[in-house]
Structure formats: C-alpha cells, structure tokens
N, C-alpha and C positions, 0 to 999 in steps of 0.2 A: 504494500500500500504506500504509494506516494507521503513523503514531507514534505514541506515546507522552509526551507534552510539557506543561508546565503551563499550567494554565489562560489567563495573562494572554499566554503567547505563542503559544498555538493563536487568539487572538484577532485577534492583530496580523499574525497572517500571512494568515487566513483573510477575515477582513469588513473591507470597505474602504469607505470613504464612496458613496454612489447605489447599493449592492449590493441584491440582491432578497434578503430573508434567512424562511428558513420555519423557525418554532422553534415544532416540535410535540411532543406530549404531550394524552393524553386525560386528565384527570380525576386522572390520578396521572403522575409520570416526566416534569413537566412543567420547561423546561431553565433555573431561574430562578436560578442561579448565572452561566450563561453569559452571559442576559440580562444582568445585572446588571457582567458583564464590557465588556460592549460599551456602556455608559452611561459607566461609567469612562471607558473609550478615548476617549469623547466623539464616537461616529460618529453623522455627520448626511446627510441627505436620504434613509432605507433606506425600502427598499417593504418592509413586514411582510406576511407571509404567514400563515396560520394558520386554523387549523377553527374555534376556539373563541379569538377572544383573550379572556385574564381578565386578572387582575392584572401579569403581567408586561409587557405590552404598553400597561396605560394608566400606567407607568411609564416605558416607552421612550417611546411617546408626550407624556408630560409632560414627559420632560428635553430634548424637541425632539429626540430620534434620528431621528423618520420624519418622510416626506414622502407616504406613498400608503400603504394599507393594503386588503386583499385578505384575504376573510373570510367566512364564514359564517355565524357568530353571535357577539356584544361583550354579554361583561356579568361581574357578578361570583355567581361560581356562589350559588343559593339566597339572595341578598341585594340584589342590583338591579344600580345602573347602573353602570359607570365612568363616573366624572365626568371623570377627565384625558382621555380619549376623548371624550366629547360637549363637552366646552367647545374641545377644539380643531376638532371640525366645527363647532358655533353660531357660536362666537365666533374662531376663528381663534390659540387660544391655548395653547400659544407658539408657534404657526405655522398657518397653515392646512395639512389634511389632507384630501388627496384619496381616496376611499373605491370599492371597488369590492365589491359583496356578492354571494354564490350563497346558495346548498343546501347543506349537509353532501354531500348525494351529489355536487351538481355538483364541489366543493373533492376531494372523496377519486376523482373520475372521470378530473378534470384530473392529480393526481398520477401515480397509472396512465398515464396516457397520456403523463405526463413518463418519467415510469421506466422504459415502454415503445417511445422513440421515435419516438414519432408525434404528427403537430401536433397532433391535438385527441382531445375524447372525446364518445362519442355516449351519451346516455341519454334515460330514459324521465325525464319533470322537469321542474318550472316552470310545466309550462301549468296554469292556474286561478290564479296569482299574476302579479304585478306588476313581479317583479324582470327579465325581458325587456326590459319598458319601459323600467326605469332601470339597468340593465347594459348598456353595447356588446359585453359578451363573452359574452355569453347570444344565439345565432343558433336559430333554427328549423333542419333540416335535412329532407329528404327521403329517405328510403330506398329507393336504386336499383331494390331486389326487388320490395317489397313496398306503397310507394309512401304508409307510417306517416308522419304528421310525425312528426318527433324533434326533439328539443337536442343542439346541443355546444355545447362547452365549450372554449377553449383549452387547451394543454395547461402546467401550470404543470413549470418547469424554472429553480428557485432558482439564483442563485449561489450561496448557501452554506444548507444544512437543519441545525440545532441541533437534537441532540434527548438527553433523560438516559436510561440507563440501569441496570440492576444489577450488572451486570460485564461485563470485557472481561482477556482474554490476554494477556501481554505480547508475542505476535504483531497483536496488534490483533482480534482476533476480540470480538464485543458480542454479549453475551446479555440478552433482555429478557421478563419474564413478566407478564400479568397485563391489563388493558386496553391492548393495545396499537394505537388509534388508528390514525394513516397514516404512522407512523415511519419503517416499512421505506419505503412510498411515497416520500416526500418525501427521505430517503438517497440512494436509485436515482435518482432525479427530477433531485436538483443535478448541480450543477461540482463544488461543493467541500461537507465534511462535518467536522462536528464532534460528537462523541458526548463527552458526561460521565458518567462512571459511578461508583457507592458505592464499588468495591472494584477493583482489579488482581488476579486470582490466578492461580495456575501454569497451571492445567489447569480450561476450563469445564466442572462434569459435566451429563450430560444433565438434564432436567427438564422433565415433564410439564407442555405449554401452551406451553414459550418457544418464543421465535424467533431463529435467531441471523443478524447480519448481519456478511457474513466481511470481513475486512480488508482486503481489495483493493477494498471498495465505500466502504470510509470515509477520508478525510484523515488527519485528527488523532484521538487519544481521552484525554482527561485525566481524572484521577482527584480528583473531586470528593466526597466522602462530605458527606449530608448535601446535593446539588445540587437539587434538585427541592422543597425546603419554600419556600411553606409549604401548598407538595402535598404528597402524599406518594410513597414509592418501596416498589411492595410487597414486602415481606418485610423493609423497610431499615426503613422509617418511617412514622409515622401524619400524617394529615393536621392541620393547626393551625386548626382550624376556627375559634377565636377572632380568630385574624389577619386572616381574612377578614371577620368581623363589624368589626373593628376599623378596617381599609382602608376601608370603606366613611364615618369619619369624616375619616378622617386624606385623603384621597384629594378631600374635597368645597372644600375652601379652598385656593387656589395657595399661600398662603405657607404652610400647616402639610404639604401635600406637599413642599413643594423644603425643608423645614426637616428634616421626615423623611427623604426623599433624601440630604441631607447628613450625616445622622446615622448613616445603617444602609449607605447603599449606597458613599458617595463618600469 
C-alpha cells in the first residue's frame, strides 16, 4: 500500500545501485524531479528503461548513473540529439553504455506482459527493419494455430517505475489525465513504484479521460509541485520549450554540462 513520504526518502528507500529503473512519461508528466533525485543520491550502474529517453536520461547518463539503457527512441524532442547519450556510446564517456533498442510497440508490449505476468509479448513488428539483427531480445516466434511468424519480446518487469502525476489521496490513490503513455504499464510491471505528483488533496473527483492507479499498486507517492518541467503537467503547467532549445547547447560540451549539473541539479 502506497505512502506518503518526501521526495529524497522515497529515493533512498526505493533505487538502489545495479536496479532496473523505468521512468516514464509521454510528452508531458515526465518524472524529472525524481530523476534528478536519484543523480543527487549518486546511484551508479542503473539499467534505464524508457519509450522515449529525452532530456532527463542524457543527464543521468552524463552524471554516470547508468550502465545499460533499454529504449525505443533517444533524442531531444523537435531539436536533435542528446549529446550526453551519444558521447557515452562513441566514446565511452563517463563510462561506457550498453544499449538495447525496440519499437515503441515492442517497449509498450513488453510492459503489458510485465504487468500481466507473463514472460514475454507477442506482436505483429520488426520485420522489414534491422533491429532483430542487433537486439538479442527481438526473437521471431511461430504461432501454434495459425503457423504466422510473429515477434516477442521479453517481458520488461522494472525494479522500480518513476513516473509524475496530477494528484494523488492521502490514501495513496494517483490520478493522471491527458497523454498518458505506459504509466499505468510500467507501475503494474515493477517491484517497486514511485509516483510524484503537483498536489495531495482530500478527495480525487472524477474527471473525464483520467486514469486512476489505486494505492495498493504503488510504493511510495511524494508530493512534488512543479515535478515534470521542463515538461509539462496538464492542467498544472506549460511546457518550457526554451529549455529544450537551450539543452541542446549546454548539453554538447562535458564541462558546460557537469558545470550546469552543478548549478541546477547538485
């Protein structure tokens, strides 16, 4: 059953050094408080998990957090590449980084099948592409019936899934509206859960489009206002589209990242 606890100690209790950590968020409600928690703590060798890493992940990646990363598309939205990402594949720096890539479908199939109990997932996907070849967790499979190739997928089952959202009950219940990605997946999926969210209020009222994920599915939920820029949180906040233009300089030289890191995050 979910708590109620502050940020730096849902941290400490929850992600521990080599943990498989999935911190999702589509386009908004994405968990970069949390992240930014766990750079603090200074945890090293995490398998990042994730549909879209952007910005918060070629910052864990740059502070040397991870060791393997698991993923379906790396970049920074409408502006190009992560650079703290690609200089630690090229060049190994500050570590090398082992990389595994799918499909959006494949990553959001694997969840499902995390959250569903079962070792893997089957889908329609991949053939006419390449990633087969260079994924070992990309299998052909055969269908008993019907005798279809298919794909599976392993089934991804985090040790701990991060994710933001707009509130949560002081029972632990999270309400979240608006793009909501593979949240609830990746929740059901782990061991362990941690939700941040704008607000605590007495009573969640219903609302048209949410989803709510009850307290007994989460860990921890700390009350973050403000967790998700410089995404946005609908109905909380607009996105800082400048920052993202802006990351794209600050983010291309190691010493004006760790200079920034040290400034904003550390």
């Amino acid at each position: 059953m979910a708590t109620v606890v502050p940020l730096a100690e849902a941290v400490a209790d929850l992600v521990h050094d080599g943990d498989s950590v999935a911190m999702e968020g589509f386009t908004h409600l994405i968990p970069y408080a949390a992240g930014h928690e766990i750079i603090r703590q200074g945890r090293r060798d995490l398998t990042l998990i994730r549909m879209t890493p952007d910005l918060i992940y070629d910052q864990l990646i740059g502070m040397g957090c991870a060791r393997r990363l698991v993923f379906s598309w790396g970049g920074n939205p409408g502006v190009g590449s992560l650079h703290r990402f690609r200089d630690a594949v090229q060049n190994r720096w500050p570590g090398p980084l082992e990389i595994e890539e799918h499909s959006h479908a494949g990553i959001a199939n694997a969840y499902v099948a995390g959250a569903s109990g079962l070792p893997f997932a089957v889908l329609r996907g991949y053939r006419g592409t390449d990633l087969p070849g260079r994924t070992a967790n990309i299998k052909p499979i055969t269908c008993p019936f019907t005798g279809e190739e298919l794909t599976a997928v392993p089934a991804i089952n985090p040790d701990v899934a991060v994710v933001h959202a707009q509130r949560a009950d002081r029972q632990g219940n999270v309400q979240l509206w608006g793009i909501t990605g593979v949240q609830k997946e990746a929740v059901l999926a782990a061991r362990r859960s941690l939700v941040t969210v704008e607000e605590i209020v007495e009573e969640l009222e219903p609302r048209p489009g949410a989803i709510v994920l009850p307290g007994w599915a989460i860990t921890r939920v700390c009350e973050v206002p403000g967790g998700s820029h410089p995404s946005y949180s609908a109905g909380y906040s607009s996105r800082d589209n400048d920052f993202y233009l802006a990351w794209d300089e600050i983010s291309r030289d190691r010493e004006t990242f760790a200079a920034w890191m040290r400034e904003h995050v550390l």
